[in-house]
C-alpha positions in Angstrom: 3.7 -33.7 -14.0 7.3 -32.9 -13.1 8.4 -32.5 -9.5 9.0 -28.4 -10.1 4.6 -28.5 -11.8 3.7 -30.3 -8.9 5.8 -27.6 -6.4 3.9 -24.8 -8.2 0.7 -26.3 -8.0 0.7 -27.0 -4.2 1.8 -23.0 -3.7 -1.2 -22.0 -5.9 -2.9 -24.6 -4.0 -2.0 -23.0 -0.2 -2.3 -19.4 -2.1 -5.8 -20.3 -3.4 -5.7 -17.9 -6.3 -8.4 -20.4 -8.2 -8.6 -19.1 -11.7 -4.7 -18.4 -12.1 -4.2 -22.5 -10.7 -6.9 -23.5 -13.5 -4.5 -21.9 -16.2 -1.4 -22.0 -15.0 -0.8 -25.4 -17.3 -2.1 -24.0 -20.4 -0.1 -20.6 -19.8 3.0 -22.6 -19.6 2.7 -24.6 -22.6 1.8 -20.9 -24.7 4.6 -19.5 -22.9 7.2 -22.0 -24.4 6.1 -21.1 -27.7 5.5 -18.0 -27.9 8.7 -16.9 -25.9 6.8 -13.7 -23.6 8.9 -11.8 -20.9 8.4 -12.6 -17.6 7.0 -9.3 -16.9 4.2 -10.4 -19.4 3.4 -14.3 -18.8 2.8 -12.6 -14.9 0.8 -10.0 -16.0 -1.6 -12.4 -18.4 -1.9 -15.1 -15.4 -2.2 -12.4 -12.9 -5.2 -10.0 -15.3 -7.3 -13.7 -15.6 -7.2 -14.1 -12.1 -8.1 -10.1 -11.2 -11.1 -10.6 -13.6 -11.7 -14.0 -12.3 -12.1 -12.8 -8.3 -14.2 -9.1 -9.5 -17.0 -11.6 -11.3 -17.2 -13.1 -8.3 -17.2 -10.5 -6.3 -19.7 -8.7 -8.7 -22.1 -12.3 -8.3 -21.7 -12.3 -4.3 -22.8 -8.5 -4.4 -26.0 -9.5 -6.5 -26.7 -12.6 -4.8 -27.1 -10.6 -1.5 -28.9 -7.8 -2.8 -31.9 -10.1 -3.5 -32.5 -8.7 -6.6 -35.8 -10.4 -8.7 -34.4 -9.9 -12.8 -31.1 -8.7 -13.7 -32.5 -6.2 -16.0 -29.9 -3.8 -17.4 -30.1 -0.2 -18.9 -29.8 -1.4 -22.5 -32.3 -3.9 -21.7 -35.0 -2.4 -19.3 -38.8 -3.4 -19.3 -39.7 -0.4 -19.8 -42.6 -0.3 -23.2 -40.8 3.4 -24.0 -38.5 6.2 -22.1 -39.3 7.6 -18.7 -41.2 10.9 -18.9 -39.3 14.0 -18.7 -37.8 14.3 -14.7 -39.8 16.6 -12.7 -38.0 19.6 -11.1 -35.4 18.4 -8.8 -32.0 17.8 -8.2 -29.3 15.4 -7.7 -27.6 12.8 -10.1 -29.3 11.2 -13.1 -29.5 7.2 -13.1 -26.8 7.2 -15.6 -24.4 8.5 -12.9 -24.9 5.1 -10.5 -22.0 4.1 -11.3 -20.5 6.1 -8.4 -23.8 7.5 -6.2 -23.0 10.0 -4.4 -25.6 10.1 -1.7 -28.5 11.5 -4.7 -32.0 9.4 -4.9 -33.9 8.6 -7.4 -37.8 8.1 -7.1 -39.5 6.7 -10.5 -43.4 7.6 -10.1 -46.3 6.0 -12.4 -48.5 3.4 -12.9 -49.0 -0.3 -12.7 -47.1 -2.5 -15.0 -45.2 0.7 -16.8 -41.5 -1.0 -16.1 -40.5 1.1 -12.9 -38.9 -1.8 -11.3 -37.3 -3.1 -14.2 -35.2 0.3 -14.3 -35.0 0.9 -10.5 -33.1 -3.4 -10.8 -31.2 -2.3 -13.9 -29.6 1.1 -11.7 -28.9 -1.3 -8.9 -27.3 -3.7 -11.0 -25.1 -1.2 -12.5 -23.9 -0.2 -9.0 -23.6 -3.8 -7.8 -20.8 -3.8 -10.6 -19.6 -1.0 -9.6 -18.1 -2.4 -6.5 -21.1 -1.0 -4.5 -23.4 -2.7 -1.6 -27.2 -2.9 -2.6 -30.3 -4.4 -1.7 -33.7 -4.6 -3.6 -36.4 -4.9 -0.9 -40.3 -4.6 -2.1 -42.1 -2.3 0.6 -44.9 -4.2 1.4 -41.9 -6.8 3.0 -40.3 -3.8 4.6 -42.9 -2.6 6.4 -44.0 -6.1 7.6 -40.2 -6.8 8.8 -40.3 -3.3 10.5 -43.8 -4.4 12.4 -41.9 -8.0 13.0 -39.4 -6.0 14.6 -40.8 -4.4 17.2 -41.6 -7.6 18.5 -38.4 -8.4 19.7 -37.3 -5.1 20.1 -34.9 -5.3 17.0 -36.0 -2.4 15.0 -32.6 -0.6 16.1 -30.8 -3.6 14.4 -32.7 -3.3 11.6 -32.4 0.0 10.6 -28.2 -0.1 11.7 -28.5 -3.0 8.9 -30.4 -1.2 6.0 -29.2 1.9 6.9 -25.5 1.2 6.0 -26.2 -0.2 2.3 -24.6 2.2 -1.0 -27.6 1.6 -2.7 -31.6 0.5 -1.3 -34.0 -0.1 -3.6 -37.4 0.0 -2.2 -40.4 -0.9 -5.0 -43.7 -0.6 -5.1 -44.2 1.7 -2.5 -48.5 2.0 -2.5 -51.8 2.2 -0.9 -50.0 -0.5 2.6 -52.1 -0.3 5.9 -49.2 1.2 8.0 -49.3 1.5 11.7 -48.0 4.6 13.3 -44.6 2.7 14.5 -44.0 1.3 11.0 -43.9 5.1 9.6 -41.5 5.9 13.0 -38.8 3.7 11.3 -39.2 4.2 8.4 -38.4 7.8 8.9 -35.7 6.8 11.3 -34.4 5.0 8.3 -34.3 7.6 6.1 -33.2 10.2 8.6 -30.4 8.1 9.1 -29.6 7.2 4.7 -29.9 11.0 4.1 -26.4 12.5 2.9 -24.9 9.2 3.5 -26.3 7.1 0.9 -28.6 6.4 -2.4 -32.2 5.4 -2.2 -34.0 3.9 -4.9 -38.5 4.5 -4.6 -41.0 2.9 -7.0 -44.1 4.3 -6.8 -47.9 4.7 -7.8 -48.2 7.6 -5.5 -47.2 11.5 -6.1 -45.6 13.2 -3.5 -48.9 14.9 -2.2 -50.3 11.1 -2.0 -47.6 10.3 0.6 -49.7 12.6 3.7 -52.5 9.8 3.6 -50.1 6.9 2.9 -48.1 7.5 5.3 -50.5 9.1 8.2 -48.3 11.6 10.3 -48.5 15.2 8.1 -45.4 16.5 10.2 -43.3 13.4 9.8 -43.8 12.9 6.2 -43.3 16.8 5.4 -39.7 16.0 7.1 -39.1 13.1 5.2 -39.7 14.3 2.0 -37.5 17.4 2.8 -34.4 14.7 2.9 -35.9 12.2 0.0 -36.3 14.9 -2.1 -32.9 17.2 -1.3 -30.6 15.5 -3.7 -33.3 12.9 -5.6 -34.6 13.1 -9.5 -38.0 12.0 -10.0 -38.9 10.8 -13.1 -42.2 9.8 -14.3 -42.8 6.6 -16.5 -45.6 6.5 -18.9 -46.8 4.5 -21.0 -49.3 1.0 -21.3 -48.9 -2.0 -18.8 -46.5 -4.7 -19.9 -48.8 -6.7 -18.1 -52.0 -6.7 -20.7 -53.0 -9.5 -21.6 -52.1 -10.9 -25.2 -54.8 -11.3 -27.5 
């Protein structure tokens, strides 16, 4: 290594740009051959090194979302397509790739693939450059009960509140407590207009009065859930069945 290689490696070094230090050698030696402008040996090193920091960017984003399967749109669980949406309004999940505050609610039975395309919508945002989080709602609700405990339900619902996209799956038949519906309106009081939700579900809409216990509260909440949302309904056989 010559005195000006070692020089260039200790600035990448103290710059700690980590993929464009890993090729810098290689893009030398092609560079003396093939002769490219500077404008274009600085563009190559400097494209490897943009696409090197977004992948890991992208990963970081995924990591923290918690998501179970990367599932993707091409490659969802799913035994056949969703049903035909319900009347609503709102985005479609193909447009996730910028949300714009809109939900979307995927309603059907056990095992039909609704969490495999409610990950595959969150992945597609996650590459998008946007915050998400897949949470299952039986964990919620038991991290909102948790909470008021320590009086930290505020914190909690500052901290879910303020993520581009929530995923919350296998929303069901929970024994809730009158507090635990409190926040979780709270919560989605406090998402509507501002962000994109993400509901897995067994239950139709009407179902969500006994699920959910307080008529006035839930009548409210499905006002905002349902403002800018597109419910779709998956059919089909469980993915689950047993082979033969």
């Amino acid at each position: 290594m010559t005195s000006d290689d070692d020089e260039l490696d200790q600035l990448l070094s103290s710059l700690k740009p980590p993929r464009a230090r890993a090729i810098v050698s290689r893009e030398l030696a092609r560079a003396e051959k093939a002769h490219p402008s500077c404008r274009d040996f600085l563009a190559r090193l400097l494209r490897e090194e943009f696409d090197h920091q977004r992948e890991h960017r992208v990963e970081a984003r995924i990591k923290r979302a918690k998501m179970p399967e990367r599932w993707t749109l091409d490659r969802s669980p799913s035994p056949g397509s969703p049903a035909s949406p319900r009347p609503s309004c709102g985005s479609s999940p193909s447009s996730t790739s910028s949300p714009k505050a809109a939900n979307i609610v995927f309603i059907g039975p056990t095992g039909v693939g609704k969490t495999g395309l409610a990950s595959a919508i969150l992945l597609r945002a996650l590459q998008s450059g946007h915050r998400g989080r897949f949470v299952r709602a039986q964990d919620l609700f038991d991290e909102m009960y948790a909470s008021l405990a320590d009086r930290s339900s505020r914190k909690l619902v500052n901290r879910l509140a303020k993520i581009d996209v929530l995923v919350i799956d296998e929303m069901g038949y929970l024994n809730l407590r009158p507090e635990q519906t409190n926040i979780f309106f709270k919560l989605m009081e406090e998402r509507y207009h501002k962000h994109s939700t993400i509901i897995t579900t067994n239950l139709d809409y009407e179902d969500w009065y006994a699920f959910l216990g307080n008529k006035e509260l839930v009548k409210a909440l499905l006002d905002r859930l349902r403002h800018r949302c597109t419910t779709i309904a998956v059919e089909g056989n469980s993915l689950r069945t047993p082979e033969p």
